[in-house]
C-alpha atoms as one frame of an Amber mdcrd trajectory, in Angstrom:
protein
   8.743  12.899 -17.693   8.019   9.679 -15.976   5.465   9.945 -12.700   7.116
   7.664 -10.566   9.668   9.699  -8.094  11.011   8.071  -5.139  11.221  10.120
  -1.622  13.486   9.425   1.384  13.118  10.723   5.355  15.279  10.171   7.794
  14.346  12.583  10.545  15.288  13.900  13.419  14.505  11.185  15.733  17.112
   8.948  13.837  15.100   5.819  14.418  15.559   5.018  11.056  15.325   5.867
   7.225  11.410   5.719   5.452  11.245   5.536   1.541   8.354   5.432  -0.392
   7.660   4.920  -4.379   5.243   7.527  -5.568   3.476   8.033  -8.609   2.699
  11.631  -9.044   0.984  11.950 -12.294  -2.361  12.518 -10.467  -3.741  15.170
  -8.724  -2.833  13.221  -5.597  -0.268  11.092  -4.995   0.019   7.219  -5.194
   2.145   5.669  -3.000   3.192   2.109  -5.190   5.179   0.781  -2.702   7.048
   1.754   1.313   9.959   0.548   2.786  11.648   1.250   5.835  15.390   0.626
   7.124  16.470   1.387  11.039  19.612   3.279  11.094  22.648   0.761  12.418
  23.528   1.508  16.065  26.990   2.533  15.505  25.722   5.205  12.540  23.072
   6.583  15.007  25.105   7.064  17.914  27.786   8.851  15.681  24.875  10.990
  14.006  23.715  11.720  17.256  27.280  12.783  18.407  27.783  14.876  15.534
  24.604  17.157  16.421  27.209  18.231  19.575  29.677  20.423  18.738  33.194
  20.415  19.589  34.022  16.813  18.535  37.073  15.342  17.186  38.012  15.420
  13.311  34.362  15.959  12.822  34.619  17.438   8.871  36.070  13.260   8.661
  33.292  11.743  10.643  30.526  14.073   9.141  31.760  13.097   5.830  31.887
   9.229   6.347  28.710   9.283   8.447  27.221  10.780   5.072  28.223   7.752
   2.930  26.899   5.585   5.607  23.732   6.922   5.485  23.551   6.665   1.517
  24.188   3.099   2.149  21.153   2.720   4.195  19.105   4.735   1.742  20.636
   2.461  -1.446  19.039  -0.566   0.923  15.931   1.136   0.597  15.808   2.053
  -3.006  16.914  -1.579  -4.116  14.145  -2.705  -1.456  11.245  -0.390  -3.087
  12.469  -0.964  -6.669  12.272  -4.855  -5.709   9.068  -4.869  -4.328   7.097
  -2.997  -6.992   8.534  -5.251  -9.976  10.113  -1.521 -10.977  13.495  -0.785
 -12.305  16.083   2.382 -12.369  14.896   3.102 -15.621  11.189   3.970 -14.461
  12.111   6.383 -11.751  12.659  10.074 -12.602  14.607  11.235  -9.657  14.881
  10.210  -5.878  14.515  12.988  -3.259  17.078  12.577  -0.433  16.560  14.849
   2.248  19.921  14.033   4.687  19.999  13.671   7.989  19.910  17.130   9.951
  22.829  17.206  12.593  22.668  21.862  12.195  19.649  23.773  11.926  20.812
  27.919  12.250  18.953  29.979  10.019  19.299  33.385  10.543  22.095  33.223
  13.495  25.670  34.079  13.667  26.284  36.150  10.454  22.848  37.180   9.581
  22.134  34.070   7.339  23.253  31.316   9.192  22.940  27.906   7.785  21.760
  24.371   7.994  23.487  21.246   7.683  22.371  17.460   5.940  24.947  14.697
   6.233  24.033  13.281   2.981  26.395  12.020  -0.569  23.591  12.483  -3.319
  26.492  12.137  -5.845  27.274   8.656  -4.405  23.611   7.795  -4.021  22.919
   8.725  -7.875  26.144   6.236  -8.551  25.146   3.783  -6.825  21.585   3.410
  -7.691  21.540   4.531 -11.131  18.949   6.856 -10.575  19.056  11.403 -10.760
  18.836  12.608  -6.991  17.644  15.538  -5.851  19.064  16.782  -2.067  20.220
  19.964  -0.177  16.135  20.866  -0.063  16.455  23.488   2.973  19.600  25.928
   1.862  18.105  27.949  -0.884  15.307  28.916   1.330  17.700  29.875   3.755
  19.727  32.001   1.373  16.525  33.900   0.496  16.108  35.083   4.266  14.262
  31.945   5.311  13.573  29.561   7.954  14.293  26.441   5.697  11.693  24.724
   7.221   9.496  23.019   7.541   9.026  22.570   4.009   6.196  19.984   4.455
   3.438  22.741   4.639   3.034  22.671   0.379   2.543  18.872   0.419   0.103
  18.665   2.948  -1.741  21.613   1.289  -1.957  19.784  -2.165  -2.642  16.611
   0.331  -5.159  17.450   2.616  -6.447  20.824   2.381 -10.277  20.820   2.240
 -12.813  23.506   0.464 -14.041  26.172   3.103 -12.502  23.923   6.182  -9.957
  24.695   8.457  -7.454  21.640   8.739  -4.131  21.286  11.055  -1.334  18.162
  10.102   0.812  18.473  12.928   3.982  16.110  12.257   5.328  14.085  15.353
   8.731  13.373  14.249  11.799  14.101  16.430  10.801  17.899  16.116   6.964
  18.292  15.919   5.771  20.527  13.169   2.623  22.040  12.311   0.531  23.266
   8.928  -2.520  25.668   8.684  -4.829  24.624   5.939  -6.857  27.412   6.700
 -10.584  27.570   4.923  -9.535  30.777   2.988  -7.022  28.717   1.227  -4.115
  30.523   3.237  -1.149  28.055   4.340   0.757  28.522   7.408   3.353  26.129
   9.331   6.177  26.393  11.455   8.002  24.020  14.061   6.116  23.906  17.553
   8.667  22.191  19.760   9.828  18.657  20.729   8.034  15.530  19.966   9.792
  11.987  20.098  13.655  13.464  20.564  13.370  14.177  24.083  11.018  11.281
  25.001  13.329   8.546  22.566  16.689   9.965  24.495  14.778   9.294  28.170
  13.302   5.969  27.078  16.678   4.551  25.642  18.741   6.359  29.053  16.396
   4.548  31.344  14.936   1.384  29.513  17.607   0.177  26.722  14.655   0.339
  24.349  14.993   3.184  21.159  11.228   4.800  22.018   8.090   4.253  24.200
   5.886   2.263  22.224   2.652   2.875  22.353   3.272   5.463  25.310   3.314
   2.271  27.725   5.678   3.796  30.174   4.928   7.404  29.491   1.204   5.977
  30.920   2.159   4.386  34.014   4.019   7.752  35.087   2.331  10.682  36.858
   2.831  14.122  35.129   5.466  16.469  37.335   3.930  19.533  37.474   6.469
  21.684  38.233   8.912  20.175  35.863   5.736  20.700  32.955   6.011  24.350
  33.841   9.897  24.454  33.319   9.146  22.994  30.317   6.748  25.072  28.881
   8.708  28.405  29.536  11.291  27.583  26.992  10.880  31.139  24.905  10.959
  29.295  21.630   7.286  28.102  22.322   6.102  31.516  22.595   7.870  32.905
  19.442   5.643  33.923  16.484   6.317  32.101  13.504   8.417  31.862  11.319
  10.127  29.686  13.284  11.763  26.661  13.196  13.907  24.325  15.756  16.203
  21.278  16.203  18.199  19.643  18.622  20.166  22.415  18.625  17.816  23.543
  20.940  15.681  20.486  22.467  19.291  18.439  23.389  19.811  16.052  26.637
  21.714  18.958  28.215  18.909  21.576  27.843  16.382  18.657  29.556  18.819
  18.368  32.162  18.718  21.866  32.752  15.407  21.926  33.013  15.475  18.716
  35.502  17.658  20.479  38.034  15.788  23.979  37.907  12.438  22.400  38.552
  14.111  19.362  41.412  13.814  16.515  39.664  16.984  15.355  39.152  15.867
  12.397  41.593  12.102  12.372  40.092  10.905   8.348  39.029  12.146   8.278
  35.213   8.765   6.787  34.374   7.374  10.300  35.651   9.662  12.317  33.857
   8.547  10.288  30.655   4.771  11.486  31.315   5.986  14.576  31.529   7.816
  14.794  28.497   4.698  13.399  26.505   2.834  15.839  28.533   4.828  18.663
  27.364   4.648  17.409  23.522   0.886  17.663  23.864   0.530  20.750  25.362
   2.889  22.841  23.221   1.492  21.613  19.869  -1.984  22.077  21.429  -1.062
  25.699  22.549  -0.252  26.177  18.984  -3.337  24.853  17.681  -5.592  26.812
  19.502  -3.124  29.710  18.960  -3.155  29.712  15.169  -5.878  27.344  13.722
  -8.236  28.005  16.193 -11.230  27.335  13.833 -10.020  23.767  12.867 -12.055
  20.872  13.087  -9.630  18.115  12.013  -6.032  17.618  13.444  -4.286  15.389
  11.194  -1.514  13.640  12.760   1.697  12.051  10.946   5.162  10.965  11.893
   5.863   8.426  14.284   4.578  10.128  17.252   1.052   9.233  15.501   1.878
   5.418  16.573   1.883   6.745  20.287  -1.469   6.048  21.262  -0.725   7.600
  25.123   0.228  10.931  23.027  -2.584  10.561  20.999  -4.847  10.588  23.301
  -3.831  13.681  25.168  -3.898  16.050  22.307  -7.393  14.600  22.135  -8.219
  15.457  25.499  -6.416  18.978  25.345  -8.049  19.675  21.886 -11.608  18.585
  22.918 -13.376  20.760  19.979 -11.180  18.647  17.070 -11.029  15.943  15.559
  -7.476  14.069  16.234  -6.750  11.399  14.164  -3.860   9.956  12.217  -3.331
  10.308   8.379  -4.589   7.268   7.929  -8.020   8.421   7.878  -6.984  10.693
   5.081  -5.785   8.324   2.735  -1.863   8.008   3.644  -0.228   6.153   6.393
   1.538   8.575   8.908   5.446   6.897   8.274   4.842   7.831   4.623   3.571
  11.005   4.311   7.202  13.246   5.510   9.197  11.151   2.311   6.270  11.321
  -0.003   6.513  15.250   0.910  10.134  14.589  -0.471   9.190  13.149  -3.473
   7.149  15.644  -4.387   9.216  18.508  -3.510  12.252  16.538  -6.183   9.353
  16.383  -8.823   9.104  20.621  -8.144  12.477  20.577  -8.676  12.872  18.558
 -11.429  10.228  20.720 -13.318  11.637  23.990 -12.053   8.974  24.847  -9.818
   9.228  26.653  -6.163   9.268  24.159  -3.405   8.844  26.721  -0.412   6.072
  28.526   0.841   7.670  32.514   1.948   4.658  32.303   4.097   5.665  29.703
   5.760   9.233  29.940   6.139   9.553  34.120   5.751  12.162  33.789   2.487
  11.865  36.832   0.162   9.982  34.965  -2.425   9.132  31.467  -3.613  12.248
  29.305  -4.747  12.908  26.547  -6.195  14.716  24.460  -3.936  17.374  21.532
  -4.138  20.253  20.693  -6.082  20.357  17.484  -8.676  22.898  15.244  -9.254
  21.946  13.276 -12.628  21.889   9.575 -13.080
């Protein structure tokens, strides 16, 4: 089988769609080439309409939105493919995760679901290549949380011999893995990281995210709307556990805005707060559950952030915070090269999930494929 798989994220802070080129005939991975599309504004703000129920003709919209995101991923794929001086023909599969817009495991009927606008068929047509998608649903049939699934790849990443080691994931939804010294893997989602603070910036600035933290650090933290924050139950839930926005929404921050009286709070304060309150639950968790780390590996785009950065520093004062980078892969690459490597699993029919991670009834192998 040829090495060379291709992986594509688009996550749940639907800034935009990250593909990377792997070669996975190593040990490790090789990243050959990364390329990175943002989402049109029209497809975003209809993705991020579609995580709200009770919209019009939405089985239509969801539908369309799906083949508007395979366009965007085709953009990347010819982009990678062009870059690397590679062809169709050298690429054994691409794994498409889908954009999230439902995350339910476990609710309603007693298995619940989760839902990836995504057309693999069309993607496989209209780059030539096998495609591997629908990642999360088998887990989910076998009792699990369907995420996160990243745990496995970090632990074939960046696991060390006889050394505790956390990768906590910054994405829209902040995620964390246990490397733990015994050789033990743990990981579950923790709680918001750049949805909430992406929706305030864009509602009070016109710009997508915060760079850098800027306005997040020329706010004060609101320390009564921090303590609203932090009593959302999910934080406190042992894991398995995972989380979306159907959970951390506008509506549930505006909740939590009138509750703690600060509906008329300076939005540059609320934005401290918000990074505040990223920092401190995926601390809490930290200390919780890898309490003997020494190394917090930090990926996704909330590793750009260097405000956020620099408080889970200062609220993790015994470890060492730092991005991927120092580990050998750049933090926008490592959630799609996770994807690649789960389609070569796939591909070679072995399990994707980790039961300890996600609580399924057994290890499965996850994904469907839709051949070239």
């Amino acid at each position: 089988m040829d090495p060379l798989f291709i992986g594509l994220m688009s996550g749940t802070s639907l800034d935009g769609v990250d593909g990377v080129l792997a070669d996975l005939s190593g040990h490790t991975p090789r990243v050959l080439g990364h390329a990175a599309r943002p989402l049109p504004a029209l497809l975003r703000a209809e993705l991020m309409a579609l995580n709200t129920p009770g919209g019009v003709n939405e089985l239509h919209r969801a539908a369309l939105a799906g083949n508007a995101m395979v366009r965007v991923y085709a953009e990347v794929v010819a982009t990678l493919l062009a870059d690397t001086g590679r062809s169709a023909r050298d690429v054994a599969a691409i794994g498409a995760h889908g954009q999230t817009v439902r995350h339910q495991p476990g609710l309603h009927d007693g298995t619940g679901y989760t839902l990836q606008l995504n057309q693999p068929a069309l993607l496989a047509e209209v780059t030539g290549i096998a495609v591997v998608a629908d990642f999360r649903s088998r887990d989910i049939a076998a009792g699990g949380q369907g995420a996160p699934l990243v745990p496995a790849f970090h632990h074939a990443l960046f696991a060390q011999p006889a050394r505790t080691v956390a990768v906590l994931n910054l994405g829209g939804i902040a995620n964390i893995s246990v490397l733990a010294a015994d050789g033990a893997v743990t990981g579950f989602d923790c709680g918001p990281a750049n949805a909430l603070m992406d929706h305030w910036c864009l509602q009070h600035t016109g710009q997508p995210f915060d760079r850098n933290g800027t306005w997040a650090a020329q706010g004060r933290v609101l320390p009564a709307l921090l303590r609203m924050l932090l009593a959302e139950p999910f934080l406190d839930q042992p894991p398995p556990k995972s989380t979306g926005r159907d959970l951390f929404h506008p509506a549930w921050l505006a909740s939590k805005l009138v509750a703690a009286d600060a509906v008329a709070a300076a939005a540059a304060d609320v934005q401290s707060t918000l990074a505040e309150f990223t920092a401190e639950a995926a601390a809490r968790h930290v200390l919780r559950h890898a309490a003997d780390a020494t190394r917090l590996l930090v990926c996704g785009g909330g590793a750009l952030n260097t405000h956020l950065m620099s408080r889970l520093a200062a609220l993790l004062p015994g470890i060492a915070v730092a991005s991927t980078n120092t580990a050998g892969l750049p933090p926008l690459q490592v959630e799609a090269c996770a994807f690649a490597w789960l389609a070569q699993r796939t591909l070679t029919g072995q399990p994707g999930n980790l039961p300890a991670v996600t609580g399924a009834r057994g290890p499965r192998v996850l994904g469907a494929i839709y051949p070239a």
